[in-house]
DOPAKE-619662 format. One record per residue (C-alpha): z, x, y; residue in one letter. Coordinates in steps of 0.2 Angstrom, whole numbers, plus 2048, in hexadecimal, padded with zeros to 3 digits. Each point is the difference from the previous one (the first is absolute). Last residue first. Layout:
SITE_Z_X_Y_aa
SITE_Z_X_Y_A;
...
//
This chain:
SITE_Z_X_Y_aa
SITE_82A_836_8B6_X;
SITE_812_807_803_X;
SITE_80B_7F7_7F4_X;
SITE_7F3_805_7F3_X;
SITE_803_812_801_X;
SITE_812_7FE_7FF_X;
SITE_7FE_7F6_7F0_X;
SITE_7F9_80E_7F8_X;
SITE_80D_80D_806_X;
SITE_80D_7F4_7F8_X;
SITE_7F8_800_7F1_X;
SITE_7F8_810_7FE_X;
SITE_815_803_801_X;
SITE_803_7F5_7F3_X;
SITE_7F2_809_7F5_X;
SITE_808_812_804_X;
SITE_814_7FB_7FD_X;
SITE_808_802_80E_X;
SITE_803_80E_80C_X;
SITE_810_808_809_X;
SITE_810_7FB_7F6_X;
SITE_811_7FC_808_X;
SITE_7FA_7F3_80A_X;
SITE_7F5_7FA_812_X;
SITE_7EF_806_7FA_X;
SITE_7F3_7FE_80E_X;
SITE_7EE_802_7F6_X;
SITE_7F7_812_804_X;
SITE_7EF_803_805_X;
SITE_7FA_80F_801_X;
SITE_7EE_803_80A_X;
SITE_7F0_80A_7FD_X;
SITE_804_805_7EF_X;
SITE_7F4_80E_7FA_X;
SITE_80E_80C_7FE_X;
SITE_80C_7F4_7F9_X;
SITE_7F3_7FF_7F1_X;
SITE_802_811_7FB_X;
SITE_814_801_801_X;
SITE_7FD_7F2_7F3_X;
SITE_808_7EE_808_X;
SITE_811_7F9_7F5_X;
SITE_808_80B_7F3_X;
SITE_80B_7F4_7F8_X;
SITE_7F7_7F1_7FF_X;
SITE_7EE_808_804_X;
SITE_7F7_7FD_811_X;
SITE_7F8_7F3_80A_X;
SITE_7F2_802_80C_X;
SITE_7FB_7F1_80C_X;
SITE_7ED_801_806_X;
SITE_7FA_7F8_80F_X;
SITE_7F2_7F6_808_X;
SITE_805_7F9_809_X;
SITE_80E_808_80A_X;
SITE_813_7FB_7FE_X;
SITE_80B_803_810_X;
SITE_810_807_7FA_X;
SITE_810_7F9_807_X;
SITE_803_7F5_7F2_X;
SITE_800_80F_7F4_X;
SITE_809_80D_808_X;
SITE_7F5_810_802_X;
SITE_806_80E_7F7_X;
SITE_805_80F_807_X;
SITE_812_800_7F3_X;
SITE_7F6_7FF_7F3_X;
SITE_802_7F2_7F3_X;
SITE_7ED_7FF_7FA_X;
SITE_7F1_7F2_802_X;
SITE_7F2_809_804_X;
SITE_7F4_7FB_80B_X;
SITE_7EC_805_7FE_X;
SITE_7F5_7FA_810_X;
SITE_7EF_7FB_7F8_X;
SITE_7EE_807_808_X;
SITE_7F9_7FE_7F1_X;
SITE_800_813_7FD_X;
SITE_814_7FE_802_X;
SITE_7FE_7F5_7F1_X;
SITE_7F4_80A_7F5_X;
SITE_80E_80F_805_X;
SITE_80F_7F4_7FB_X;
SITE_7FA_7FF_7EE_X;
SITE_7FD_812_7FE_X;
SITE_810_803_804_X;
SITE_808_7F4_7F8_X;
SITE_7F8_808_7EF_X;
SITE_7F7_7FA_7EF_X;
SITE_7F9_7EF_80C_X;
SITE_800_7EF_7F6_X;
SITE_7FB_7F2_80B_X;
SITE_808_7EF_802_X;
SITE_7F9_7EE_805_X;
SITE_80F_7F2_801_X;
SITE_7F9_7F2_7F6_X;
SITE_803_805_7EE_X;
SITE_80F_80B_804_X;
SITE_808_7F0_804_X;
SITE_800_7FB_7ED_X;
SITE_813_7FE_800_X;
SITE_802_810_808_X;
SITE_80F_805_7F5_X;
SITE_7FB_7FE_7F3_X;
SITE_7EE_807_802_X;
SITE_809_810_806_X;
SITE_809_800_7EF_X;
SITE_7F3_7FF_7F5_X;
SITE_7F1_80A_808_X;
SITE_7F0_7FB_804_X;
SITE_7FF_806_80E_X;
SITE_806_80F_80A_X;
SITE_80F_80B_7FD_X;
SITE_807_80B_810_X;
SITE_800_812_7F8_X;
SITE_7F2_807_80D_X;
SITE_7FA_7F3_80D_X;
SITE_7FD_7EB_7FE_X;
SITE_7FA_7FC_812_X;
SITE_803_7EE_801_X;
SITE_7F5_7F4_80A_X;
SITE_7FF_7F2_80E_X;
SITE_810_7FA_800_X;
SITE_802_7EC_801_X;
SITE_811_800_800_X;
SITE_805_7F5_7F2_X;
SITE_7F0_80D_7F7_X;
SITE_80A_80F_804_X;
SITE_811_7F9_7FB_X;
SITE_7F9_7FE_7EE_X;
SITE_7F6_80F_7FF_X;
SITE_812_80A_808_X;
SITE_809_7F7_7F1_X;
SITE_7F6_806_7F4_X;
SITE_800_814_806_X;
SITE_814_7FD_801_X;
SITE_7FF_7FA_7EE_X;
SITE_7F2_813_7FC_X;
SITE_80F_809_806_X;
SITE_7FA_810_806_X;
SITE_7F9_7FF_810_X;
SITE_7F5_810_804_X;
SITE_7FC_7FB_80E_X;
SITE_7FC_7ED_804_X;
SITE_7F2_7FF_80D_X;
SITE_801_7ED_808_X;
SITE_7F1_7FE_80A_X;
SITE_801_7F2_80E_X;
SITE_7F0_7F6_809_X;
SITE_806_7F1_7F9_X;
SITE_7F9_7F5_7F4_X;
SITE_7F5_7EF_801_X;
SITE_805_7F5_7F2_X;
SITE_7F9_7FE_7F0_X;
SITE_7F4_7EE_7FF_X;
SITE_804_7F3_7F6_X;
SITE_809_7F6_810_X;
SITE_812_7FC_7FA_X;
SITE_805_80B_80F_X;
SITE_80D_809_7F2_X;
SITE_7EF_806_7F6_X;
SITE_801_7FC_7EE_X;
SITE_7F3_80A_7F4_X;
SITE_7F8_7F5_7F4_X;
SITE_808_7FF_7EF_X;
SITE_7F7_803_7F1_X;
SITE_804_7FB_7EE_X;
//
């Protein structure tokens, strides 16, 4: 049995995506992967950059945890972020990598461009030395605890939503 794809307009036909690339490197936990498809596509992201270790599709546990969102959101596969972020910067795209730093820019301060691409970076590690030298900005989210960062695909999500606040 086939099921046509369902669009949350009702209308049949896939909605229009923002201008946004979200570049995940090196992110190692192929749930968080998942999760990040699912928020993309509520989000209406325009593509993921899947760079080095980061899984890509098919696979198990992303498909989980995407609940079939990585069917709608488009992805590409890249062996490096750095290369990644080259074909972006050639395409005239501003890179901003999301990293605890104390120069960071706060987010909902920063003025998001269109187009844009978002960088996030492994659970533990976070953003490759390589790839913060090809940022153009750091944005940081405000952290009012004990612990400074969240999880990666919760943090996609509030960074998400903050682009969408301002279009």
């Amino acid at each position: 049995m086939t099921r046509e794809p369902y669009y949350s307009d009702d209308s049949g036909t896939p909605p229009e995506r923002l201008p946004v690339h979200v570049v995940l490197d090196n992110v190692r936990s192929a749930f968080n992967v998942g999760s990040i498809f699912r928020t993309a596509d509520a989000a209406g992201i325009g593509c993921i950059h899947l760079c080095g270790i980061t899984c890509w599709p098919p696979h198990p546990k992303l498909e989980k945890t995407s609940l079939g969102a990585h069917q709608y959101v488009p992805w590409k596969r890249h062996e490096s972020t750095e290369a990644a972020l080259l074909w972006l910067r050639s395409q005239g795209i501003p890179v901003v990598v999301l990293e605890t730093r104390p120069d960071a820019q706060v987010m909902g301060e920063y003025r998001w461009p269109s187009p844009v691409a978002l960088v996030l970076g492994h659970e533990v590690v976070g953003v490759s030395d390589e790839v913060l030298e090809l940022a153009d900005v750091f944005l940081r989210i405000p952290m009012f605890g004990v612990k400074n960062s969240l999880n990666v695909a919760s943090a996609f999500a509030v960074v998400a939503y903050d682009i969408i606040r301002v279009r």
